[in-house]
Backbone as CSV, one residue per row, in Angstrom:
resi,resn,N_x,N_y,N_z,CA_x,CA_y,CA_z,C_x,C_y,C_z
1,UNK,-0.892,8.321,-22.202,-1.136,9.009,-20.936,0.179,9.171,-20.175
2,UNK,0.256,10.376,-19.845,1.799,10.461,-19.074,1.723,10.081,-17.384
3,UNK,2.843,10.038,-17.126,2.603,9.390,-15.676,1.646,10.036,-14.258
4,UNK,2.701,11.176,-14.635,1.190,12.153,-13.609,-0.296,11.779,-13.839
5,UNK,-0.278,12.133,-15.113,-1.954,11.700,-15.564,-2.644,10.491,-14.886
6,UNK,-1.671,9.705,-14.865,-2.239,8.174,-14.555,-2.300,8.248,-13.054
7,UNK,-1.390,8.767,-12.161,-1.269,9.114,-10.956,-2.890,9.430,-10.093
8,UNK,-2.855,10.812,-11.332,-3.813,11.595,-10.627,-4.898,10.597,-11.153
9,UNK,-5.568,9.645,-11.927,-7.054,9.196,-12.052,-6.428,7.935,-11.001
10,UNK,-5.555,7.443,-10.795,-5.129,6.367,-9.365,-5.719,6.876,-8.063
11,UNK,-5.471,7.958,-8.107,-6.066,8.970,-6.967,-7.482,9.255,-6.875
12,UNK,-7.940,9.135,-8.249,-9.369,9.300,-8.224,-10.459,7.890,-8.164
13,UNK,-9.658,6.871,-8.582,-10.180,5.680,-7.964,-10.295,5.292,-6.746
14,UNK,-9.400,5.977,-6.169,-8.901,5.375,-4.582,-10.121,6.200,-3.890
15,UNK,-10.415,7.442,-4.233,-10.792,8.266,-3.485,-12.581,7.699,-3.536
16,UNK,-12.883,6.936,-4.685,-14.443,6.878,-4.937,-14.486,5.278,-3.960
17,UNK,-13.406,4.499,-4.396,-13.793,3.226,-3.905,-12.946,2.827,-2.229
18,UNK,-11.964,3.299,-2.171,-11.562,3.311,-1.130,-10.552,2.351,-0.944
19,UNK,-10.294,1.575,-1.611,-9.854,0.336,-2.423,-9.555,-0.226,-3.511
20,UNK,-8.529,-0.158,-4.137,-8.246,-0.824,-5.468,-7.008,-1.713,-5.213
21,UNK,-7.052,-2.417,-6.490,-6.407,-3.803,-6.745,-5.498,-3.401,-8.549
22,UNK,-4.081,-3.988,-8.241,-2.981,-3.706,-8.768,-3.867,-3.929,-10.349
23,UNK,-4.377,-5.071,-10.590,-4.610,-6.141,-11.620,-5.866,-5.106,-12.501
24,UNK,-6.480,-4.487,-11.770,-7.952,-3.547,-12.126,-7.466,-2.689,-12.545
25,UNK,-6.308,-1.953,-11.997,-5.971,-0.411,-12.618,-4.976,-0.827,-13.728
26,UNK,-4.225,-1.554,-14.189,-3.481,-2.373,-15.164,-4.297,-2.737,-16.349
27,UNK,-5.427,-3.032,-16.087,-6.426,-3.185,-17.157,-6.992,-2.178,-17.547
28,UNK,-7.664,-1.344,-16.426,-8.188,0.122,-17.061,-7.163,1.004,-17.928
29,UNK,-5.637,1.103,-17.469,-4.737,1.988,-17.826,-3.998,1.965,-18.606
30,UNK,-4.288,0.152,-19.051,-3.714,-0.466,-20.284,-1.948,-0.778,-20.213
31,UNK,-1.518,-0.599,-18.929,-0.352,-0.849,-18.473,-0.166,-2.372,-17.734
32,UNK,1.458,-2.337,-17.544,1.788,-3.684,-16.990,1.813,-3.222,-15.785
33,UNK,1.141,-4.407,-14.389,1.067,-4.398,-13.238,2.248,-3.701,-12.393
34,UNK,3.875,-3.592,-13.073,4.539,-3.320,-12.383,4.615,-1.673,-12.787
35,UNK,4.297,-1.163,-13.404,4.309,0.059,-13.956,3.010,0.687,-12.275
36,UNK,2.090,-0.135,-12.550,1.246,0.526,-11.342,1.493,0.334,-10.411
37,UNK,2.854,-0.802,-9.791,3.129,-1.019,-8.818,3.792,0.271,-7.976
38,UNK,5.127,0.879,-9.224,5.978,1.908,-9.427,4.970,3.362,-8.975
39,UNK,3.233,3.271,-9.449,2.296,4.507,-9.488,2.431,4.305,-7.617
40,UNK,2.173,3.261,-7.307,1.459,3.028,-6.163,2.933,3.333,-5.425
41,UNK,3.459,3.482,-5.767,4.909,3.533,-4.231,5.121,4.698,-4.200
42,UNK,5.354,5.411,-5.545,5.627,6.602,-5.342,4.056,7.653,-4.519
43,UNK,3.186,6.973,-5.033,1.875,7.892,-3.789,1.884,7.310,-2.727
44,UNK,2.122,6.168,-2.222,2.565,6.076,-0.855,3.579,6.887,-0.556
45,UNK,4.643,7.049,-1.037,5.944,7.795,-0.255,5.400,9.552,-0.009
46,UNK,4.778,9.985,-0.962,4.057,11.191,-0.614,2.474,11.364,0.257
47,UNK,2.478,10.002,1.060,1.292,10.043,1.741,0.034,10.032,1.012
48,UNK,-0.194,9.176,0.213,-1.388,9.443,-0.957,-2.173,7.991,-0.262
49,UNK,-1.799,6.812,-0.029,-2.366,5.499,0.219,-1.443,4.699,0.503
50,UNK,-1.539,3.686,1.500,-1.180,2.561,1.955,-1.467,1.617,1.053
51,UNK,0.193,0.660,0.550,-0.208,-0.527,-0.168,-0.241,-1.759,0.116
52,UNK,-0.775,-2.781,0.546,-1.200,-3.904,0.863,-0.563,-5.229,-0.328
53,UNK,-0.568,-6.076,-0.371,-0.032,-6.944,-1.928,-1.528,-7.346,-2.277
54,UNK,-1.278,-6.962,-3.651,-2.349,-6.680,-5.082,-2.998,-5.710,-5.086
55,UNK,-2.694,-4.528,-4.077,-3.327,-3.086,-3.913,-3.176,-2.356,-3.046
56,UNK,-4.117,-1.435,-2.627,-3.670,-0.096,-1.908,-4.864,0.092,-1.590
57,UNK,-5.084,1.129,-0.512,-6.174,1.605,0.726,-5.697,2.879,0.193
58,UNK,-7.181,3.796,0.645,-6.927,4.995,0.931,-6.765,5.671,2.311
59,UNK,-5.379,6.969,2.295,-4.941,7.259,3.820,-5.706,8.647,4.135
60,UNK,-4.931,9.763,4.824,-5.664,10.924,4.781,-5.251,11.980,3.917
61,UNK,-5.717,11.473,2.503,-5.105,12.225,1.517,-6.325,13.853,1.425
62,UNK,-5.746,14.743,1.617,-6.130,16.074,1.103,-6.439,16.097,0.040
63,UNK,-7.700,16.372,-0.879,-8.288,16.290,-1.955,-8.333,17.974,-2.603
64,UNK,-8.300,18.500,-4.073,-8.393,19.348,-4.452,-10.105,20.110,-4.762
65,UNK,-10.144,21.086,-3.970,-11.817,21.369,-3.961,-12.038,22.402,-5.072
66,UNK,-13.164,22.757,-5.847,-13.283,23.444,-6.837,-12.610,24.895,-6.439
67,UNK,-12.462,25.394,-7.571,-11.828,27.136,-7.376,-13.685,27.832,-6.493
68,UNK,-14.825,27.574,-6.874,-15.516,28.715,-6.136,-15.638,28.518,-4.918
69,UNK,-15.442,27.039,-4.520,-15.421,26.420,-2.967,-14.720,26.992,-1.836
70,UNK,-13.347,27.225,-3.113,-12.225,27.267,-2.162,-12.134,28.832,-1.718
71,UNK,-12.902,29.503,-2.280,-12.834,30.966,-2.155,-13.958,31.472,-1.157
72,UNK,-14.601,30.340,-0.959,-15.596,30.940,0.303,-15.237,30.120,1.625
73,UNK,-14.281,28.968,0.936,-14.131,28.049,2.737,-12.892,29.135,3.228
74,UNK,-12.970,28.716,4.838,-12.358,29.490,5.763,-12.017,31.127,5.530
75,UNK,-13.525,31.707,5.010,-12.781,33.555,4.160,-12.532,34.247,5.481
76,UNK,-12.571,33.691,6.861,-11.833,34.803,8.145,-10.728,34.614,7.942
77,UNK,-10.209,33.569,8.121,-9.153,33.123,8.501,-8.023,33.824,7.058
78,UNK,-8.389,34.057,6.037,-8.191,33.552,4.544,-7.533,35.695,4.562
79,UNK,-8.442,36.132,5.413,-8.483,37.597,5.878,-7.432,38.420,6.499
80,UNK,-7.096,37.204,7.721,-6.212,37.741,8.473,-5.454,37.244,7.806
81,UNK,-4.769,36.526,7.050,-3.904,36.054,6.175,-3.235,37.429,5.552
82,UNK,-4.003,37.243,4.746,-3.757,38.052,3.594,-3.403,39.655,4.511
83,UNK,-4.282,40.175,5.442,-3.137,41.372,6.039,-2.170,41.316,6.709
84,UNK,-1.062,39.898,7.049,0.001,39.908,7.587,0.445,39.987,6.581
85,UNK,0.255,39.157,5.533,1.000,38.901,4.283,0.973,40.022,3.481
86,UNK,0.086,41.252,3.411,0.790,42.023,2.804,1.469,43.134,3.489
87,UNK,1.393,42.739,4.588,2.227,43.740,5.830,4.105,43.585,5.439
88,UNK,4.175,42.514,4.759,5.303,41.832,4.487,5.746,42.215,2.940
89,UNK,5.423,43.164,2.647,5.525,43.066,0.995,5.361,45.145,1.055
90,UNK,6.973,45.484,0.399,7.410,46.759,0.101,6.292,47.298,-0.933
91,UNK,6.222,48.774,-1.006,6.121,49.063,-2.361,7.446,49.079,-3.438
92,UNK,7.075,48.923,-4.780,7.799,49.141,-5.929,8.530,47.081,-5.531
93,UNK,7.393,46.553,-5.631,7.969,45.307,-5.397,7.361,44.125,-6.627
94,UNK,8.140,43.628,-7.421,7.442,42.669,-8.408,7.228,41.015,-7.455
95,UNK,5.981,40.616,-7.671,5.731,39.471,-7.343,5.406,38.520,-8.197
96,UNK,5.510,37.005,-7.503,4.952,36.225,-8.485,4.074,35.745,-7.939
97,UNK,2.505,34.680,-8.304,1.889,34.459,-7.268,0.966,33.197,-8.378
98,UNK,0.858,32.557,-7.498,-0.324,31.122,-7.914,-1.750,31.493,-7.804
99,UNK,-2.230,30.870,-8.275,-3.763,30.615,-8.423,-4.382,30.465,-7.276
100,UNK,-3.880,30.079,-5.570,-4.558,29.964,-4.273,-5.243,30.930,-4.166
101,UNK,-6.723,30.313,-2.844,-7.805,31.537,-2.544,-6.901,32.418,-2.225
102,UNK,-5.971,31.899,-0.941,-5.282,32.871,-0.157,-4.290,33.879,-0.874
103,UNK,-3.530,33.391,-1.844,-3.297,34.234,-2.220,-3.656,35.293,-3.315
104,UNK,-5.397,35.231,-3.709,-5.915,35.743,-4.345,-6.348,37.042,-2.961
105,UNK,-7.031,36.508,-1.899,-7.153,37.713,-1.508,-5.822,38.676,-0.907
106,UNK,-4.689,38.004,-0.504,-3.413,38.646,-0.171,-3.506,39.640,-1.179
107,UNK,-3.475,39.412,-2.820,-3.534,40.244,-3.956,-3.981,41.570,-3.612
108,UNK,-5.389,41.405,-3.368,-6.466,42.440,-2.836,-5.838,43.244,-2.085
109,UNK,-5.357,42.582,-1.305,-5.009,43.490,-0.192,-3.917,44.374,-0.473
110,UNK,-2.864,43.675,-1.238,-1.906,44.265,-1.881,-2.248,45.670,-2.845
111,UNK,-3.182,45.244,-3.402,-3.669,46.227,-3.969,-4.268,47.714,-3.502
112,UNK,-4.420,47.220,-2.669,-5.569,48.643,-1.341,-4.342,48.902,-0.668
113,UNK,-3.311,48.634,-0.386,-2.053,48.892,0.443,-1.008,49.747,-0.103
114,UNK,-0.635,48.997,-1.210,0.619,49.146,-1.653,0.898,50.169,-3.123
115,UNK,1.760,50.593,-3.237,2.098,51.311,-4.514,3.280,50.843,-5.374
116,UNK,2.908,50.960,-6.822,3.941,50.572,-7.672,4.576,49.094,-7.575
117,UNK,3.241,47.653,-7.753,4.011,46.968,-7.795,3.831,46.312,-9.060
118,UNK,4.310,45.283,-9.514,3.981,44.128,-10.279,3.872,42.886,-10.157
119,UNK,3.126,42.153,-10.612,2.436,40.956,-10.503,2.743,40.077,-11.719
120,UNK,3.135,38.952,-11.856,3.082,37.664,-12.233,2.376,36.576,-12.258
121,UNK,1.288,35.979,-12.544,0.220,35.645,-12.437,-0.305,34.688,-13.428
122,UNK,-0.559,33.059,-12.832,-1.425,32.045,-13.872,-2.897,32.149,-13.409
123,UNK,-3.231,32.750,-11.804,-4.439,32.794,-11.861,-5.464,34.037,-12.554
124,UNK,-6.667,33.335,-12.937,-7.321,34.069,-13.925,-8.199,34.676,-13.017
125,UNK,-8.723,34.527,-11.900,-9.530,34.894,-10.829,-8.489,36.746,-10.697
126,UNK,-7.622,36.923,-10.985,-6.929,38.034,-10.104,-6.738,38.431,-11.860
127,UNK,-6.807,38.217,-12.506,-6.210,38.755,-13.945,-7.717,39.759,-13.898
128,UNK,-9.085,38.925,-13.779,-10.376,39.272,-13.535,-10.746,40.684,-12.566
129,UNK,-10.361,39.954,-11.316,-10.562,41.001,-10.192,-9.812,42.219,-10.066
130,UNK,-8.585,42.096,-10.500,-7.945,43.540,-10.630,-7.463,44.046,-11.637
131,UNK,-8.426,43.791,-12.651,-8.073,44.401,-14.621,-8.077,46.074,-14.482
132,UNK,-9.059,46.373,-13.293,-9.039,47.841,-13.174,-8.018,48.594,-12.004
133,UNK,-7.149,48.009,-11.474,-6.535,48.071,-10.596,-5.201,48.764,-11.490
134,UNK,-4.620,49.346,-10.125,-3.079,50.405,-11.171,-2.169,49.614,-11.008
135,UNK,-2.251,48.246,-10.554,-1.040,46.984,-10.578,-0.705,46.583,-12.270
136,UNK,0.745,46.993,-12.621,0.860,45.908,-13.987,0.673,44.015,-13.567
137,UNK,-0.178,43.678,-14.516,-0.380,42.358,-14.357,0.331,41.539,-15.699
138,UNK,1.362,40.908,-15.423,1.513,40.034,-16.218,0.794,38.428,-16.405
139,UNK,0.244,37.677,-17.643,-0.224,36.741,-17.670,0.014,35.562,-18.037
140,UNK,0.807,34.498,-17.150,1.818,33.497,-18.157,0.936,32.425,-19.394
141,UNK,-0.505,33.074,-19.253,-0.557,32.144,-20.808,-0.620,30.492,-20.508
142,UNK,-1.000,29.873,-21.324,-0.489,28.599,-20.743,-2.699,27.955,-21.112
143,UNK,-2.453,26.389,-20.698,-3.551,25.568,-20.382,-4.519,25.798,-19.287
144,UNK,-5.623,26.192,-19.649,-6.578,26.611,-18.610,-7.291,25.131,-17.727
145,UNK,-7.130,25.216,-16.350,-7.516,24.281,-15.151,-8.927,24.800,-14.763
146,UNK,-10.068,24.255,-15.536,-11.053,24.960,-14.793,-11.126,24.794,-13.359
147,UNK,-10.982,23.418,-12.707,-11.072,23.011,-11.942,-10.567,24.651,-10.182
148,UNK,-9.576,25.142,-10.999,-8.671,25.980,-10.178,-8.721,27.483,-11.224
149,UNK,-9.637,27.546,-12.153,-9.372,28.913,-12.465,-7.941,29.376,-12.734
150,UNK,-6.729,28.254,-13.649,-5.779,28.654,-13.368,-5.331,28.233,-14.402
151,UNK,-3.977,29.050,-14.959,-2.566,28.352,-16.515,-2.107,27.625,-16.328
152,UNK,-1.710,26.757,-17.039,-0.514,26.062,-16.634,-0.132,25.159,-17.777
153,UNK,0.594,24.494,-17.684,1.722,23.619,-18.720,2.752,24.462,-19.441
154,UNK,3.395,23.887,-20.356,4.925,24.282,-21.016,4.836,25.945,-21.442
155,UNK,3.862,26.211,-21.953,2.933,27.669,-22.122,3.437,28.665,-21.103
156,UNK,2.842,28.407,-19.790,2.991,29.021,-18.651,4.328,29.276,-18.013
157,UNK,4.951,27.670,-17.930,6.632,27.398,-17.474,7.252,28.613,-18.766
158,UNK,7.364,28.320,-19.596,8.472,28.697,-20.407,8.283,30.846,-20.311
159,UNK,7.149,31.093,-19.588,6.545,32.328,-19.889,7.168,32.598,-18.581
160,UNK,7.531,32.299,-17.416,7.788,32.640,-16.207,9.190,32.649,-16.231
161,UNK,9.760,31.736,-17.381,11.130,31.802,-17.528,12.042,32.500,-17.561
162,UNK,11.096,33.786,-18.358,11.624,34.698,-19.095,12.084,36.181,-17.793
163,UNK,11.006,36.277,-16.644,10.570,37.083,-15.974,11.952,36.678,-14.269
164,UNK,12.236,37.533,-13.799,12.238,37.412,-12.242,11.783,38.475,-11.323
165,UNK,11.813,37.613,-10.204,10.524,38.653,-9.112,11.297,38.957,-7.731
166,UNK,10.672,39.852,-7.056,11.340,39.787,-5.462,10.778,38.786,-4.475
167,UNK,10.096,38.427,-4.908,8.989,37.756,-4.135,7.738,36.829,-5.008
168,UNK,8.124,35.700,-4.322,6.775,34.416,-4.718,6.032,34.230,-3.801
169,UNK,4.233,34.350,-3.740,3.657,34.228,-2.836,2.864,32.720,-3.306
170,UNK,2.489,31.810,-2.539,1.994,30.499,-2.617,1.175,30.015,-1.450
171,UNK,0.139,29.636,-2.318,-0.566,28.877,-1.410,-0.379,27.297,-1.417
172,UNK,-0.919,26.153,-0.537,-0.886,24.925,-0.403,-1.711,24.452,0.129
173,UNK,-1.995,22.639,-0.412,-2.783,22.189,-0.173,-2.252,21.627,1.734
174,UNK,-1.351,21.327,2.266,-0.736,20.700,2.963,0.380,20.741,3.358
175,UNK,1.088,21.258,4.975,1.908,20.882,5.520,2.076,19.744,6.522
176,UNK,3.247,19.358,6.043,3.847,17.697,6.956,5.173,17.970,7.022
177,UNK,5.504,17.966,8.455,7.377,17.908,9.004,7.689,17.315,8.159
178,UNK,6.658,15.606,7.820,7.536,14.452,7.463,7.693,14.930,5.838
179,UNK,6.390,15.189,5.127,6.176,15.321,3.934,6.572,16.414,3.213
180,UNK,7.086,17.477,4.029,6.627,19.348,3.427,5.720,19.694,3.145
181,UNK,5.729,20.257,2.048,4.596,21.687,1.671,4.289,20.993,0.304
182,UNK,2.952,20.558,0.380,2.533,19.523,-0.798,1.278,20.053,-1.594
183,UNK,0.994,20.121,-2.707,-0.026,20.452,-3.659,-0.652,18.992,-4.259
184,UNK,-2.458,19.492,-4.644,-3.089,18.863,-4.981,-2.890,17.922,-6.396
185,UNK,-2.110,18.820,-7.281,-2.344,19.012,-8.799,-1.035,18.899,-9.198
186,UNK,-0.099,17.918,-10.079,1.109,18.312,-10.108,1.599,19.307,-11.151
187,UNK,0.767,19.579,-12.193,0.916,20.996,-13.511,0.982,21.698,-12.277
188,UNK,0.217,21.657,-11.168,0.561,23.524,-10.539,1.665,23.186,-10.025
189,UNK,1.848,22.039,-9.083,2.913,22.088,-8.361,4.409,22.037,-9.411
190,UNK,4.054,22.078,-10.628,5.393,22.407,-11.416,6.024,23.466,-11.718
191,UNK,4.775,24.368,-11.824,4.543,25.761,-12.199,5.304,26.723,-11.121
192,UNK,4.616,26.434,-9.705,5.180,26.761,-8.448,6.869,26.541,-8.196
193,UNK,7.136,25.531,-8.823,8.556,25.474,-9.102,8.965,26.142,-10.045
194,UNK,8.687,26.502,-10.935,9.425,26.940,-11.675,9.766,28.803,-11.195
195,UNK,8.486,29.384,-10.647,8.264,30.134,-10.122,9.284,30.731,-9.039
196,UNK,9.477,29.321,-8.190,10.678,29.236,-6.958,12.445,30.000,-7.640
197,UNK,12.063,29.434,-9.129,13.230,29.169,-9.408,13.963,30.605,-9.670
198,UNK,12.433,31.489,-10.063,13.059,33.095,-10.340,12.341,33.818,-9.365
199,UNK,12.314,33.981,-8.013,11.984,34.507,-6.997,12.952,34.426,-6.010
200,UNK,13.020,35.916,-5.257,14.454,36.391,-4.526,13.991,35.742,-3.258
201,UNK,12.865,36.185,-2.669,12.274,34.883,-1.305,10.824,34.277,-1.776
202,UNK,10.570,33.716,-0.912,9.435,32.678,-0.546,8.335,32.850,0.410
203,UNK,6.994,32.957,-0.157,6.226,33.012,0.918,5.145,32.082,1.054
204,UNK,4.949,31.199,1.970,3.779,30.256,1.693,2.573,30.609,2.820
205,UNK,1.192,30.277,2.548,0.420,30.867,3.301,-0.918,30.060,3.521
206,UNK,-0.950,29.625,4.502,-1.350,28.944,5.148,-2.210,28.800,6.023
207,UNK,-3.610,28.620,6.392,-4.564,28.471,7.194,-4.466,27.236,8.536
208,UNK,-4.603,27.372,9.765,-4.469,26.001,10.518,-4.687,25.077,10.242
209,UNK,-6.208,24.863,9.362,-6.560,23.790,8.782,-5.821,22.845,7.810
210,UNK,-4.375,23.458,7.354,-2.940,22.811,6.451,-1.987,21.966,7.022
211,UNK,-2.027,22.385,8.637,-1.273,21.863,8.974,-1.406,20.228,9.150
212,UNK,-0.336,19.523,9.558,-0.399,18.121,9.326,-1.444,17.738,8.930
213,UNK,-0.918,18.106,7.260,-1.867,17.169,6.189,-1.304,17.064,4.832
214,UNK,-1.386,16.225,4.243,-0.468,15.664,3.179,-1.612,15.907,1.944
215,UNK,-0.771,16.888,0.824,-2.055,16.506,-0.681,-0.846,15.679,-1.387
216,UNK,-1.422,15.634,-2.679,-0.728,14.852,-3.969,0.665,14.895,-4.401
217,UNK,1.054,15.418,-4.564,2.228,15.942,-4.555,3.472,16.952,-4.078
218,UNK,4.600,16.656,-3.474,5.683,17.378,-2.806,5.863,18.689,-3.510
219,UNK,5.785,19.990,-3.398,6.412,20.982,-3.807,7.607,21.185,-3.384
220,UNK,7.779,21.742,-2.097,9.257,22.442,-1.432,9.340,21.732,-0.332
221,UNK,10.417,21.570,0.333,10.811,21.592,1.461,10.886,22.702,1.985
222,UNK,10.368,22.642,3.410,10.568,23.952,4.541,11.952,24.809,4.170
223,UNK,13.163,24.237,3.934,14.138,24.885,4.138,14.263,25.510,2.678
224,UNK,13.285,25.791,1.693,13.218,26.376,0.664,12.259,27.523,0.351
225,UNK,11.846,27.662,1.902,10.637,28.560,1.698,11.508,29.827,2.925
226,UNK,11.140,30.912,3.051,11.195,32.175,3.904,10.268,32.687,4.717
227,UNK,9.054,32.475,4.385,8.348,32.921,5.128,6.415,31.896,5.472
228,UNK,6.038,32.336,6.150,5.193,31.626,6.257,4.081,31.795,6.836
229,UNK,2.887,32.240,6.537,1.911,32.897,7.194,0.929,32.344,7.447
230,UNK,0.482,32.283,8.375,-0.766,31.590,8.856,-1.833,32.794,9.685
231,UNK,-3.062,31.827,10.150,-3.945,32.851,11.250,-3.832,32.472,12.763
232,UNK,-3.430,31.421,13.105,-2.971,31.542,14.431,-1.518,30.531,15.142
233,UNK,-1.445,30.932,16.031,-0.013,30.500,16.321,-0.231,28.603,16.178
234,UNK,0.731,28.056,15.281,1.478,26.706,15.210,1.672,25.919,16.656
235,UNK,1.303,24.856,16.693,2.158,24.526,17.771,3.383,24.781,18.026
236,UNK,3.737,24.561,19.559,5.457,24.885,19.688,6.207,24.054,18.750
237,UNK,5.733,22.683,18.841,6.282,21.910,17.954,6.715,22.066,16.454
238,UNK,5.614,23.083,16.098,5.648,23.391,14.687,6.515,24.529,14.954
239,UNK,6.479,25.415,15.907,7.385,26.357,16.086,8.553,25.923,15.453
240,UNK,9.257,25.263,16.849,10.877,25.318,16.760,11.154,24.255,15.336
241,UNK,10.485,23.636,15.035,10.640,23.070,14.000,11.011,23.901,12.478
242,UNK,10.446,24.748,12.490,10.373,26.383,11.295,11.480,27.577,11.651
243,UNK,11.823,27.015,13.333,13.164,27.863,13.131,14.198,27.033,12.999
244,UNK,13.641,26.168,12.916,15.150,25.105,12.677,15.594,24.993,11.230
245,UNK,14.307,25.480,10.701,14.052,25.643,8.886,14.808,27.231,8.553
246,UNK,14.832,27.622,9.547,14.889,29.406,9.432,13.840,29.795,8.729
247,UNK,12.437,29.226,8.912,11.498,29.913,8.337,10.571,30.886,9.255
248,UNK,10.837,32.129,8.408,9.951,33.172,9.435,8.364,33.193,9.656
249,UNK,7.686,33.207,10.589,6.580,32.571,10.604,5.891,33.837,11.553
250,UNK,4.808,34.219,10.640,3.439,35.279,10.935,2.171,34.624,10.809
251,UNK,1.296,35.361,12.072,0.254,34.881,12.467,-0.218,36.183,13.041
């Protein structure tokens, strides 16, 4: 079992019992106590649980909700999103884009808007919804997430490798000043990097309900992202904080 792996069912213990003990997950995981000690610090440092000696509590960790869930929670908000966000996006423009609701319907919208673009794409929800659409869709292939309707692993990475875009659009589970811009799942949140890595800017997109809240794993720091869209204005706090990032911020 690789470490993420073990991470993420650490996470899934915590989340059922509320409580676990160093000595219990060492036995289930077939590892030495300090190996889970090492699991347990590093999800504390990303806000996952508080550790106590011989275990860990659960904090206010952001949990990953199924792909059909996530496509009907907050769909106003998810609305106005998606028409700032494609207010922000040229024609004759190649994108890259994740598996998020939000940026599944941004897609849409992109689509009813815009002319001559291209798309990059692990989610299968938008490979689906716009097969009849005059967008070229590229498909990175890769390990299917039912959980998220989405590609991913070495498949996917090595397929995005090949490609660069003007633009990466992303969704997230969670923003934190302290933490950044954090994902549920770390295959996506790898993917999303790799993504970062051949994209000219950055767009992350965001519902109020993101703000100060921490999921599973760190993607970016603020000062790696460009833009940032939400449905209504941030606190000031969050304001000047995003221009201090130089991140441009629509609502």
């Amino acid at each position: 079992m690789l470490a993420f792996e073990r991470r993420e069912k650490i996470l899934k213990h915590i989340l059922i019992d509320k409580k676990v003990r160093i000595g219990d997950l060492a036995t289930a995981f077939s590892v030495s106590e300090e190996t889970i000690r090492r699991d347990m610090k590093q999800l504390e440092g990303n806000g996952m649980l508080k550790r106590f000696y011989g275990g860990a509590v659960i904090t206010g960790l952001t949990r990953e909700i199924p792909s059909r869930d996530r496509h009907l929670a907050q769909i106003e908000e998810k609305g106005k999103i998606a028409q700032k966000a494609a207010e922000l996006i040229n024609n004759q423009t190649t994108i890259m884009a994740d598996s998020g609701s939000t940026v599944f319907e941004t897609l849409k919208e992109i689509n009813r808007t815009k002319k001559d673009i291209i798309i990059v794409t692990n989610s299968v929800n938008v490979l689906y919804e716009l097969r009849d659409s005059n967008i070229d869709i590229f498909s990175t292939g890769g390990n299917l997430r039912k959980e998220s309707t989405s590609l991913v692993g070495p498949a996917a990475s090595d397929f995005i490798g090949n490609y660069y875009a003007d633009i990466a659009i992303f969704g997230c589970k969670g923003l934190s000043v302290e933490h950044g811009i954090t994902e549920s799942n770390e295959p996506e949140s790898q993917l999303k990097m790799q993504m970062h890595k051949h994209s000219k800017k950055i767009m992350v997109l965001a519902d109020h309900t993101k703000f100060d809240k921490v999921a599973f794993i760190k993607t970016f720091n603020f000062s790696q992202i460009d833009y940032l869209v939400t449905d209504i204005a941030p606190s000031q706090l969050w304001l000047d904080f995003l221009e201090e990032m130089n991140v441009e911020v629509v609502w």
